[in-house]
C-alpha positions, 0 to 999 in steps of 0.5 A: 240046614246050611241054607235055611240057617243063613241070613240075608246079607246087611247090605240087601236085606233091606231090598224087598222095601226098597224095591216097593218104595220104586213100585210106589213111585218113590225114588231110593238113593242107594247108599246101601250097596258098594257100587261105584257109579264112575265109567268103566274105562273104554279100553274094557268095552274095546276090547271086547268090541274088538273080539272076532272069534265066534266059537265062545269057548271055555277059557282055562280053567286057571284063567285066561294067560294074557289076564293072569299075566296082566295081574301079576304085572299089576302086582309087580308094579305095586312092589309085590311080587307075584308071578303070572302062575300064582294067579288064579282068576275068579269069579269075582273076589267073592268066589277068591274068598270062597276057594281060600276058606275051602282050603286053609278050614275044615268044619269047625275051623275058626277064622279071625277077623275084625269087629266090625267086618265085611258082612258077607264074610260071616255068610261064607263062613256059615255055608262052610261051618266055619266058625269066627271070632273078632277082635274089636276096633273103635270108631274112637280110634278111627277103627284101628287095629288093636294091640298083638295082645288084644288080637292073640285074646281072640285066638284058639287052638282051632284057629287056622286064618286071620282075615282082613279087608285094607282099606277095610269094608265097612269102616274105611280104615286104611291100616298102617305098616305097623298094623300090618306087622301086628298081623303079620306077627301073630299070624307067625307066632300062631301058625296062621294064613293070613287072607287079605282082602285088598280090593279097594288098594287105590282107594287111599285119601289125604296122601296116606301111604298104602301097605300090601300084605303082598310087600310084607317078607317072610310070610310067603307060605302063609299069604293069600291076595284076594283082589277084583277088578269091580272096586279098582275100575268100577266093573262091577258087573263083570264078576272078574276077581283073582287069588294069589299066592306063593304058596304051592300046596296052597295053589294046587287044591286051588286049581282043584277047585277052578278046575270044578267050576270050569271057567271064568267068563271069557269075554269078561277076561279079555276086557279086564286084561285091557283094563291094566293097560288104562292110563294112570291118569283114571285112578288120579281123576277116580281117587279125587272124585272119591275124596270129594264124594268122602268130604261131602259126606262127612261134612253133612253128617256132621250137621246133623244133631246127634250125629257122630261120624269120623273121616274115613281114610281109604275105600268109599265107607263111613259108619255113622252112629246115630241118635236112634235105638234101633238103626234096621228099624229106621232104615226100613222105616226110611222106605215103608213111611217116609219120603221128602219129595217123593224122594228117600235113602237105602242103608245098611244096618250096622248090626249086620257088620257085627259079631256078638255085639250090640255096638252095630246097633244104632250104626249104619254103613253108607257107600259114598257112590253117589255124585256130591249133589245126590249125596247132599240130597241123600244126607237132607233126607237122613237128616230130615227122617231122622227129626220125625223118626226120633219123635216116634221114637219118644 
């Protein structure tokens, strides 16, 4: 019953269609899914070229120590401090998400999170009958975090944790250090962990100073950091994540749960331990692809009539309304029926970010992964479906 009830995600539900609309000939500009097109930097690839041993054994199921130590010396020049074994590596930030759910909730427990969220974080939630409630942010506002009133509104004797993704997935907000001290104080106040998502902490635009929940005093019983390498160095595909924490009761049902899944992969490990040693330099060339990429959709958008879009501040999101009743429907509608040139665009519906709200309806959330050229062609053809859309709409 668990898993006939759950539902595709927003950002792959959607797939089926695309991956006829390729069948057919048509070429798909994926704006639908968070997968950074830049290089993986060379010393991952090294690293693992340089690995001599062959027996593939099991790592640790903690992680391997080189890669927990690089973390946390990761988190230390970040001005949080965290030890090497407060480390545990992951099978992607997913699978950090997943082992601290486990622990802090039992059935029936409620998490708080924001309105919109992180699509997959419902579909956690599901599996583990937990259930959520959401206090609302506005795109008006630049999807800020609302007052310490609105957020205790939203918060019942059944809730054990609030989540939240900074800079947040999908809206690209980037939250203050007062916004942060909101959470913090509730989450004291009630008696709450606070998991914080921080896997797009490089991501920060227009000189924004960035806030870890990691920076924060006095919340070290009840802070938990899920971070990955996939966002930070664009290594998606390598499924290596961690969770932090200083809590000690915390980490060792965590090791439980690490322990029953064996391992992380090994060679994965020994390429992303390198990854810390990059040169600083690639975040600065990264975040300044990023910013180009942000400004060059943002500034299509705007061009097209009816379209309202704000700037986001952080990750590689931006959630436009558009001038339509039904945003799924036109996404699909973009890869069953229309092409420019043989040519179209995959979105995610903004409905699936949302939580007992209509507002998400005519919405979606664009990944800006794609280089500045692609994205112009990308916006031309939004641009253009949404002229012949809005006439069958009619």
């Amino acid at each position: 019953n668990r898993v006939q009830n759950l539902k595709i995600s927003a950002i792959r539900r959607l797939s089926p269609y695309a991956n006829e609309a390729k069948e057919r000939g048509i070429k798909v500009y994926h704006l639908n899914i968070g997968a950074p097109d830049v290089q993986v930097p060379e010393e991952y690839f090294d690293s693992i070229s340089n690995f001599k041993d062959r027996v593939l054994k099991y790592a640790p199921s903690p992680g391997l120590d080189f890669m927990r130590e690089a973390t946390a010396n990761y988190y230390q020049s970040k001005n949080i401090n965290i030890q090497k074994d407060e480390v545990f590596i992951t099978n992607g930030a997913s699978e950090a998400l997943n082992f601290a759910l486990m622990t802090v909730g039992n059935p029936g427990d409620e998490i708080i999170t924001s309105n919109p969220f992180y699509s997959n974080y419902k579909n956690f939630f599901d599996q583990l009958e937990l259930t959520m409630n959401v206090f609302e942010t506005s795109e008006e506002n630049g999807f800020q975090l609302p007052s310490e009133e609105d957020i205790e509104k939203v918060i019942s004797e059944k809730s054990v944790a609030i989540l939240l993704s900074n800079p947040c997935n999908p809206t690209g907000a980037v939250y203050s250090k007062d916004e942060i001290q909101r959470i913090v104080n509730v989450a004291k106040r009630y008696d709450l962990y606070i998991i914080a998502d921080e896997v797009y902490r490089e991501f920060v635009y227009e000189g924004l100073e960035y806030t870890s929940f990691g920076e924060i005093e006095g919340i070290e019983d009840r802070l938990i950091l899920l971070d990955s390498i996939s966002k930070r160095f664009g290594a998606c595909g390598a499924r290596i994540g961690s969770i932090a924490s200083k809590n000690k009761d915390f980490l060792a049902q965590i090791n439980k749960l690490c322990a029953g899944r064996l391992a992380v992969p090994t060679l994965e490990q020994y390429g992303a331990a390198a990854l810390y040693s990059a040169d600083e330099e690639y975040f600065k060339e990264v975040n300044e692809e990023y910013l180009k990429r942000r400004d060059t959709i943002y500034e299509e958008l705007k061009k097209i009539e009816g379209v309202e879009v704000y700037k986001s501040k952080g990750a590689f999101y931006v959630m436009p309304t558009l001038p339509i009743k039904d945003a799924e429907d036109f996404a699909k509608w973009l890869l069953t029926d229309f092409n420019v040139d043989g040519e179209t665009v995959m979105m995610a519906p903004g409905d699936g970010f949302y939580y007992n709200s209509d507002h998400g309806k005519n919405q979606v959330r664009l990944a800006f992964v794609l280089n500045c050229e692609d994205i112009k062609k990308a916006m031309r053809i939004l641009a253009l479906g949404l002229k012949e859309y809005q006439s069958l709409e009619r």
